[in-house]
Each structure stands twice: as C-alpha cells, then as structure tokens.
C-alpha positions in Angstrom: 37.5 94.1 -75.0 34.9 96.8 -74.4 31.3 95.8 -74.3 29.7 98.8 -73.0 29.0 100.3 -75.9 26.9 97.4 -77.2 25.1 97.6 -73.8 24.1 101.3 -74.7 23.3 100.6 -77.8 20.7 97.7 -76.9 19.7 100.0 -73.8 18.6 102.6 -76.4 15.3 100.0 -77.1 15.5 98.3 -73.6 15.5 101.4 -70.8 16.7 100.3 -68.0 17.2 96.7 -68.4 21.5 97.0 -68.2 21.5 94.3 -66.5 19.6 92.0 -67.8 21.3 92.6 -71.4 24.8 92.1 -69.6 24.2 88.7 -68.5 22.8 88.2 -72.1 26.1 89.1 -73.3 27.6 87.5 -70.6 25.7 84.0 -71.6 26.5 84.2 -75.3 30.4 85.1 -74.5 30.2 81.9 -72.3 29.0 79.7 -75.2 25.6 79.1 -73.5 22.2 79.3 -74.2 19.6 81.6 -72.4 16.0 80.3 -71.1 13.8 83.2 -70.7 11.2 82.6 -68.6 8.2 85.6 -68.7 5.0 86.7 -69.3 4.1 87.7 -72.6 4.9 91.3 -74.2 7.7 92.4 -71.8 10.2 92.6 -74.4 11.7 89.1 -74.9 12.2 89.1 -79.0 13.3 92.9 -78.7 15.9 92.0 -76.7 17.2 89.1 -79.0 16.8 90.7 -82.2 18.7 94.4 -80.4 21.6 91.7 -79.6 21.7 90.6 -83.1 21.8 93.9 -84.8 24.0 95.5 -82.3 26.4 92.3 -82.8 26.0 92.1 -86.5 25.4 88.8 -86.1 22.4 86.8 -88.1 19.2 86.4 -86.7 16.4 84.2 -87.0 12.8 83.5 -85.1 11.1 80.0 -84.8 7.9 80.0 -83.7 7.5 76.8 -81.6 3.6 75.7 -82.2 2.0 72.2 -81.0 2.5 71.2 -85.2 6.0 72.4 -85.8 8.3 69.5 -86.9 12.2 69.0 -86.2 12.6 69.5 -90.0 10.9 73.0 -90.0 14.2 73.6 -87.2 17.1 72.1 -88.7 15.9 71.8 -92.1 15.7 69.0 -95.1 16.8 67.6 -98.1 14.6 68.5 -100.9 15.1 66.7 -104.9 16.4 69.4 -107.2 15.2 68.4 -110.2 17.5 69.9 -112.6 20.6 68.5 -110.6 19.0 65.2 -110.2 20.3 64.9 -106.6 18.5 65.5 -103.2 20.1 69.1 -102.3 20.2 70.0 -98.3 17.9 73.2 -97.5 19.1 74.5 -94.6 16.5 75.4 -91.3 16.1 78.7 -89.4 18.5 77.2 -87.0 21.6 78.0 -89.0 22.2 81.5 -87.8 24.2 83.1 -85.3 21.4 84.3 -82.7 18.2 81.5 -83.0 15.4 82.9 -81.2 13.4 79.6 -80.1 9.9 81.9 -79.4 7.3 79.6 -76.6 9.7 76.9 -76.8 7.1 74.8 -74.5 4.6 74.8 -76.4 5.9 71.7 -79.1 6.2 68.7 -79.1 9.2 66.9 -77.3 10.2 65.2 -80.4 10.3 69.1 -81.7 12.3 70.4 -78.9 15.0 67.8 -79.2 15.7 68.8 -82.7 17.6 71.9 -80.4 19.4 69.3 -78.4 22.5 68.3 -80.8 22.5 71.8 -81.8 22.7 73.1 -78.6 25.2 70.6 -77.0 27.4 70.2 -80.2 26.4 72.8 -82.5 25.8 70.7 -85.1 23.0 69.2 -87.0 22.4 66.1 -88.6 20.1 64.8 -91.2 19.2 62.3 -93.2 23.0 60.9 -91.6 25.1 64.0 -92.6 26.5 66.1 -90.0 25.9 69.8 -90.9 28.1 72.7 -88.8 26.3 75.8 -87.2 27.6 78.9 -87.7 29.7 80.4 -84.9 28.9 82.0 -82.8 25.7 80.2 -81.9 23.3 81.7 -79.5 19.7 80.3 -78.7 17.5 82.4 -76.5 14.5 80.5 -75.6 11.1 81.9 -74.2 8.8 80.4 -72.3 5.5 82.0 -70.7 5.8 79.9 -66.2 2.1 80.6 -65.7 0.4 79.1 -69.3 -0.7 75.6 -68.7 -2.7 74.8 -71.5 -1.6 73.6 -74.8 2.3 72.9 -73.3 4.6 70.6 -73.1 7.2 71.1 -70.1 10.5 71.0 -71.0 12.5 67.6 -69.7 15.3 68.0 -67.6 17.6 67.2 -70.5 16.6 70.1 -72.5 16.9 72.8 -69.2 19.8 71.5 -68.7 21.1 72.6 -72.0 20.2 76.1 -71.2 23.2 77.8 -69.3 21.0 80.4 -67.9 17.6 81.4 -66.8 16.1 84.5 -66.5 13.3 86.8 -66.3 13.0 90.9 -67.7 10.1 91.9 -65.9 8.0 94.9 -66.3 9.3 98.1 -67.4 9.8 100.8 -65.2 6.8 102.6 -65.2 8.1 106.0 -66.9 9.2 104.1 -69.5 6.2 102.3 -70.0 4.4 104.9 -69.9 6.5 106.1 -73.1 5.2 102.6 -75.0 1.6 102.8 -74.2 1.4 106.4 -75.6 3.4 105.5 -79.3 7.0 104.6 -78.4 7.1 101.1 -80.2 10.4 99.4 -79.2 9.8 97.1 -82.1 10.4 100.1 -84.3 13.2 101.4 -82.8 15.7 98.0 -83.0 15.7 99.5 -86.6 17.8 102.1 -85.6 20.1 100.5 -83.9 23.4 100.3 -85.1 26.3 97.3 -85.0 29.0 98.2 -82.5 30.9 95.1 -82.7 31.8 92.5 -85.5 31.1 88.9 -85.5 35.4 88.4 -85.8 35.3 90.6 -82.4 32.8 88.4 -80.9 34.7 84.9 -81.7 37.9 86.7 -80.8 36.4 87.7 -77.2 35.4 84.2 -76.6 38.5 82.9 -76.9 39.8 85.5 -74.1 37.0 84.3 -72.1 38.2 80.6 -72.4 41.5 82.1 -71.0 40.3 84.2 -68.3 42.1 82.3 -64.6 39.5 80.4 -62.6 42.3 79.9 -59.2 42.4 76.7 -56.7 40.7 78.3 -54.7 37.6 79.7 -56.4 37.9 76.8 -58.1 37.2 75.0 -54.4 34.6 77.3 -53.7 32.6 76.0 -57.0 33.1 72.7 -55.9 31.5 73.8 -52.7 28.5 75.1 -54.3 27.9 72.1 -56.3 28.2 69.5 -54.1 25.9 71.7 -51.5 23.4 71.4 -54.3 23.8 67.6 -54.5 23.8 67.3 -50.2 21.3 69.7 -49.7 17.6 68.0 -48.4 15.3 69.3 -49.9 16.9 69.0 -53.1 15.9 65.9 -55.0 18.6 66.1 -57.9 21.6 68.3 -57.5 23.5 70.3 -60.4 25.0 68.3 -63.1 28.9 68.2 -63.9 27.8 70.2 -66.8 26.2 72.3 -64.9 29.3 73.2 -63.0 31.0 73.8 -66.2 28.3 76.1 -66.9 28.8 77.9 -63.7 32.6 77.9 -64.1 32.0 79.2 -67.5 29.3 82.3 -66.5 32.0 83.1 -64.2 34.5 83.3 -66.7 32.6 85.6 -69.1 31.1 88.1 -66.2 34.7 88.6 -64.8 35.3 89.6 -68.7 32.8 92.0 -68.9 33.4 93.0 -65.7 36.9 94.1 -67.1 39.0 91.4 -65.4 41.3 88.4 -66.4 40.5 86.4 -63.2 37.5 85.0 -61.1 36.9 86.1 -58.0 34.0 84.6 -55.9 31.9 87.8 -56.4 31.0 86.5 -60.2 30.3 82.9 -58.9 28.0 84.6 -56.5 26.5 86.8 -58.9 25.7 84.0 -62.0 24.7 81.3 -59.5 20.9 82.2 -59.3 21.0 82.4 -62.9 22.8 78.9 -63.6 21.8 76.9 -60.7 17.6 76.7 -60.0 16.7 75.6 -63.2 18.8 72.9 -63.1 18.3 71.1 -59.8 14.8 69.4 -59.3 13.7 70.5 -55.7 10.8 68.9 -53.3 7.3 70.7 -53.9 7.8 72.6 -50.8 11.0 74.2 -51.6 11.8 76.1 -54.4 15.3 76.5 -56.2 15.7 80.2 -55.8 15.9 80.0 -51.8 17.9 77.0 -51.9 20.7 78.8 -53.8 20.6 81.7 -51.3 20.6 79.4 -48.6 23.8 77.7 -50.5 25.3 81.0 -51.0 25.3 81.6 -47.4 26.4 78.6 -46.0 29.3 78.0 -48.4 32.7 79.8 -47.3 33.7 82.6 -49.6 37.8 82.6 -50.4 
C-alpha cells in the first residue's frame, strides 16, 4: 500500500519535514508509540493532528498539567440518575491518535494511567476492562531543556514509547513564511483524508507479515546484546525493546515499498528505538553509543 500521498498531504502544513512524518507513519504502522522530544512551538500538535485528518482517524489532545488525574485520561463512571446505575464516561484516551501534550509535567500516578493503554490497549476502571479503539497511536511531547515543574518519565513509561524523536526548526524560508502570516495551525483545516481507518488496520496486518530473515534476524540480536555488553552502558535494551526494533524494521521496509528486511531499515530505526531506552553512564550519551554499535556490529 501507497503512503506517499499521505506524506504529501501532511507535508502541505509540515514543509520539509518528509522525514520526520515517515517515521511517524512508520511508528503507528508498527503499533508503537512516538516520544517527541522538542522545544516548544516547532510544530509538534500540527504534526499529530495533520496525521489524524489525513488518516481519518479520531483525534484527541490531553494536556498533561502537575493537577491532571488518571481519571481526566481514561475516564469514569458517573451515576445516571434516571437509569439509576453508575454509567461509564469514557476519557480523551479512547480515540485513534491521543496526543499526550508535556507528558512530563504530571504526576507519575498520572502518567501510568497511559501505561495499560499503551502496552495492552485497554483500560480498566472501577475493575472493568474497557477496549481502545484501533488503531491506537499516542504521540507524546516532552520539552529536554524545562526543569522546573517536571516529573521525569521512569524507565517503564520510555520504554513504552517505540520511538523518539525530535522535528527541529524549520527551514528558514519556510519560517520565514509563518512569521509573516502563514499559520500551519490554520492550514491542517484544509487538509484532506487520503486513506481510511479500514486501509490503516489492513496495512498493519501486511506489516506483521513483512520477512525479518535468519540473518537480519542475527544482526538484531547483535545489536541488542552490544547494547547490553557495551561499558558505558549501565542498562542495555529490553527484550521488548528488540521487538520494537524488529517491528520499526518491519514497517520502514513497508513504506519503503518492500516485503522483507534488509539491514539498511535496522540501521536506519535504531537511533530512533534504541537511546531512549538504555540508561548510559553521565559521561556518555545514547546517541554515540548507537553509532558506535552500528559500526562495530557486522552488517549481512
């Protein structure tokens, strides 16, 4: 299946950001989630709510504050007084694209109300289990450099994220189109769906099917165990994060128009799915690590 034409359209509001918006897609075709880590007003909710429209898929916003509570995420029951029975309202978390806006900055208690529906996507309350919608798709933000008034997220909750990424600044030309009226807000109006939500589940199943071989399959292996033997890395990548990895692979060789992995997608998602997972000495930092990995590992 095509995507380009959902990549145009989203570019239409995002100039020059193809491919940042392809390993968007590329994370919600794997059935991950998507940590975006950025300073503010580079586009972050434009690019989740462009997805949206462009995939006609619902959308909603949570803005995570120091006083949100788990219920204002997943919902509650509430008494209906003319049925005489408590009645379950559901929360802004039970739609297709969940934008989880300065996900930092609540509580912990608040951010693992996203941990069953992320993992399992599923919800329960009050001891009833309550299925999301499918496809689900949670694009976190997160602003690295804001201290104050944050609560880092724990290891279990990063690790829920498939991948991590930042959009950076526009290019300059383009910028220069926003400053002077161009609102991009404005503009995800016009946008158009390309695709329909059948379509989406329907290439997600082709994903699931696309060949990961023995051997790429070693040189995954490879790269996860480096991570765990490496020594400057304190704690190495997860088995679910190699599933994660196996996964991204799976859905960038899609996009990429193929029905097999070869090690050039591995390569290519691995400083996406890998750094944010693995907790690295003070002097080192996750990025280089990976490279370092990258190059030591023997490609297939």
């Amino acid at each position: 299946m095509d995507f380009s034409a959902v990549i145009d359209e989203v570019s239409k509001v995002l100039k020059g950001k193809e491919e940042v918006i392809t390993y968007a897609l590329t994370c919600l075709l794997a059935e991950g989630h998507l940590l975006i880590e950025d300073v503010p007003g580079v586009g972050k909710t434009t690019l989740a709510l462009s997805l949206a429209r462009a995939l006609d898929l619902s959308f909603a916003r949570i803005q995570f504050t120091s006083d949100l509570l788990p219920s204002d995420i997943t919902g509650s029951s509430i008494f209906d007084q003319a049925r005489k029975e408590f009645v379950f309202k559901e929360g802004p978390v039970f739609h297709n694209v969940v934008l989880a806006d300065e996900i930092n900055r609540a509580t912990p208690k608040t951010q693992s109300a996203l941990l069953e529906a992320m993992a399992e996507r599923q919800v329960t309350v009050d001891g009833v289990t309550y299925k999301l919608p499918e496809p689900f798709f949670v694009m976190a933000t997160q602003n690295p450099l804001e201290y104050h008034g944050t609560y880092p997220l724990p290891e279990s909750q990063m690790d829920r994220f498939m991948m991590r990424l930042s959009l950076g600044y526009p290019d300059p030309s383009v910028e220069k189109r926003i400053i002077t009226g161009e609102n991009p807000l404005e503009k995800v109006r016009d946008i158009r769906s390309v695709m329909s939500r059948e379509e989406i589940l329907r290439a997600i199943g082709e994903v699931r099917r696309v060949y990961v071989s023995p051997e790429v399959a070693d040189f995954i292996m490879s790269i996860v165990l480096e991570t765990r033997n490496h020594p400057a890395v304190i704690l190495g990548l997860s088995t679910r994060g190699a599933i994660h990895l196996t996964r991204a692979s799976r859905s960038l060789a899609y996009l990429r128009g193929r029905d097999f992995v070869v090690p050039e997608d591995v390569i290519d998602v691995s400083q996406l799915v890998i750094p944010h997972r693995i907790i690295v000495r003070e002097e080192a930092g996750g990025e280089e690590i990976v490279k370092e990995i990258l190059k030591k590992v023997k490609v297939p």
